[in-house]
Structure formats: structure tokens, C-alpha cells
C-alpha positions in Angstrom: 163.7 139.6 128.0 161.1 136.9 127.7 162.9 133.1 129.0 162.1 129.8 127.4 159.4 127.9 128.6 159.7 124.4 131.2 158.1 122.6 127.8 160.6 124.4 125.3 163.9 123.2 127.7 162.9 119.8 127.6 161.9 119.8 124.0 165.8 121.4 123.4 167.4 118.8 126.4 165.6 116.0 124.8 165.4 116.3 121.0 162.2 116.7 120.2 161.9 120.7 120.0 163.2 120.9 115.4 163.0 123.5 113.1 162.9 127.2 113.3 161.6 127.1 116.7 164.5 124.5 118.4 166.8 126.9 116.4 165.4 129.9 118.0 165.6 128.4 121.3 168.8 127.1 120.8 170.4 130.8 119.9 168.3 131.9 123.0 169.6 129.3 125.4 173.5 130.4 123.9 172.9 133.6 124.7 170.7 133.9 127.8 172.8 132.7 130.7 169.9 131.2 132.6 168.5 129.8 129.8 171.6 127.9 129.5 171.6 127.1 133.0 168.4 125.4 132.7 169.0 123.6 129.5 172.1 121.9 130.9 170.4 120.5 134.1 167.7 119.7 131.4 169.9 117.7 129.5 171.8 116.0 132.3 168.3 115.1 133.4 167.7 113.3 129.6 170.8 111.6 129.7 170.2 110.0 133.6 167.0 108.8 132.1 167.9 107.7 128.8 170.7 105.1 130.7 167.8 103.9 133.5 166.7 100.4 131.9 163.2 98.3 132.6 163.9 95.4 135.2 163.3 92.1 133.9 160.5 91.0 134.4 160.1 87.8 137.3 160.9 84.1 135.2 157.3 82.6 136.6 155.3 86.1 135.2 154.0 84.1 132.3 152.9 81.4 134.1 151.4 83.2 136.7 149.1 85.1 134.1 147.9 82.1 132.2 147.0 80.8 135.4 145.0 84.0 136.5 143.4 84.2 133.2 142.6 79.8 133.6 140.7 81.1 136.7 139.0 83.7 135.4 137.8 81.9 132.5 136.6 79.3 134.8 134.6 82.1 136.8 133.1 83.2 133.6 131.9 79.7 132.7 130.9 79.1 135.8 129.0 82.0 136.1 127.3 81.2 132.2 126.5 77.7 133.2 124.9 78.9 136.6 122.6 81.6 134.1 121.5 78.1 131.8 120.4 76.0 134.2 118.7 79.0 136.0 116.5 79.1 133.0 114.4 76.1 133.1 113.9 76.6 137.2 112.5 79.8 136.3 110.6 78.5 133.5 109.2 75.9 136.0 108.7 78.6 138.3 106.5 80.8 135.9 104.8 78.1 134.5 103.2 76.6 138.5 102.5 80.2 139.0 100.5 80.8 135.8 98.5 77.7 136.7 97.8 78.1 140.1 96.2 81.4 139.2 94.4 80.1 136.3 93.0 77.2 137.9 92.1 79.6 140.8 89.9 82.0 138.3 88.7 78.5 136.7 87.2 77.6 139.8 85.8 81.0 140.5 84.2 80.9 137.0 82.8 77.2 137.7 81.9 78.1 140.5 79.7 81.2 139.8 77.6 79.0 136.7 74.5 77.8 138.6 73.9 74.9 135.8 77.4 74.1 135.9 77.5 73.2 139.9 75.6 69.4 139.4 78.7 68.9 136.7 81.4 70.3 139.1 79.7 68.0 141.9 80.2 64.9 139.8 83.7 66.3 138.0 85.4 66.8 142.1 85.6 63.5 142.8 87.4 62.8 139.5 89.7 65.8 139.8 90.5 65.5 142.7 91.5 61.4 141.6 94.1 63.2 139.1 95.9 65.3 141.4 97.7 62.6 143.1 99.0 61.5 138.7 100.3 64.9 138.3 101.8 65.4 141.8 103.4 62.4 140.6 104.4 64.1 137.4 105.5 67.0 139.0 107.7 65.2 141.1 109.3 63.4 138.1 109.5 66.8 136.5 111.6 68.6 139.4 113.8 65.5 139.7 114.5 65.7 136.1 115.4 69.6 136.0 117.3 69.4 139.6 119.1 66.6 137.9 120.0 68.6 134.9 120.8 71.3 137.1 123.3 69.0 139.4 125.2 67.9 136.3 125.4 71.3 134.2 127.1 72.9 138.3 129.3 70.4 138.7 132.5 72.2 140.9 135.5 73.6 139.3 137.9 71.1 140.7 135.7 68.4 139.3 135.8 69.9 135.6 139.6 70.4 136.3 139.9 67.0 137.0 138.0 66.0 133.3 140.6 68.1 131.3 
């Protein structure tokens, strides 16, 4: 004689085994003595669980999930602002890189131009006049980025403090 299946004496203990087949099973269980056996400790089962209820829940839960979602919220737009002012050091970066190696091959072109020398001879002086000017304006430059830089990473606490 074939028994009912785990699944099937649940679906029967529980309610959700219907139609012909829950009949079936239900005319089984009546007349298989271990079927019936099964299906009672099946449905004691159900009814323990069906009376077990969810605890409530603690009263400060809410609160202390908005807060851990504030401070994740703050990481991300820490972590965002950090990206932004990451761009224009970058860009500063690329762009004194790009000239120092363009200047360098400028040179070497200069350089190599016999007719060119006298004018490079008489240009030096004057070039090197400039450099201290744009050291100058680099300097300017880099104070104006670090001071974007300082303002746009300000520290949580100190934006907490604003709001």
C-alpha cells in the first residue's frame, strides 16, 4: 500500500492540499492507520503554530532606522562630494603633466633647429623672466582649487551642525 507523502500531510494538516487530491488523501489518511497517525501530529503541529504570534517590535526601532539610514546618506554624500572635488585636482594633475612633456619635446625640437639656436639664445633670458609670473599663477591656481576643495569636505558634524 503506497503512504501519503511528508508534503501531502501538511498540505491535509494545514489546508492547503483541495480538490480531488485533498479528497483522496483525506479517505486515505481515514483509512490507513499510519496515515492517520501522521496527519494528527501534522495537524497539532498547524495549530501550535498557527497560535505562536510575532513579538512586537522594540518602541525606539523606528528611530533607530531613520538614524542608520541619516548616516548612511551622509556616507553617500560624503563619498559623492569627495568624487567632485577629486575632479578638478585631477584635471590639474593631467593638465602640469601634459605640459611638462610638451614643453620638454618643445625644447628638444628648438633645440635640434640649428637657425633657431641665435633666437632661443635671445628668447632664454625672457623665458626664463616668465617663469617666476606663472609660478605665481600656479600658486594662485592650487590655492584656489585646495580652497574649493576645503569647503566642498567640510566634516559631517560641521554640515550637521548647518541643518
Amino acid at each position: 500500500m503506497n503512504h501519503l507523502t511528508d508534503t501531502q500531510l501538511q498540505g491535509l494538516a494545514d489546508g492547503t492540499l483541495r480538490g480531488p487530491e485533498g479528497l483522496a488523501a483525506r479517505e486515505h489518511c481515514d483509512s490507513c492507520g499510519e496515515c492517520g497517525a501522521e496527519l494528527s501530529l501534522y495537524s497539532a503541529l498547524a495549530g501550535k503554530l498557527s497560535a505562536l504570534r510575532d513579538p512586537d517590535p522594540p518602541a525606539d526601532f523606528t528611530a533607530t532606522v531613520l538614524a542608520a539610514v541619516q548616516v548612511r546618506e551622509a556616507q553617500l554624500a560624503t563619498r559623492r562630494h569627495t568624487l567632485l572635488a577629486a575632479l578638478p585636482a585631477c584635471a590639474l594633475a593631467l593638465v602640469a603633466i601634459v605640459g611638462w612633456g610638451l614643453s620638454a619635446q618643445v625644447d628638444k625640437l628648438i633645440d635640434s633647429f640649428t637657425a633657431l639656436r641665435t633666437v632661443v639664445g635671445v628668447a632664454g633670458p625672457v623665458f626664463a623672466a616668465m617663469r617666476l609670473p606663472l609660478g605665481v599663477g600656479a600658486f594662485f591656481f592650487l590655492a584656489l582649487v585646495l580652497t574649493a576643495l576645503s569647503r566642498t569636505l567640510r566634516p559631517v558634524h560641521a554640515r550637521a551642525a548647518e541643518s
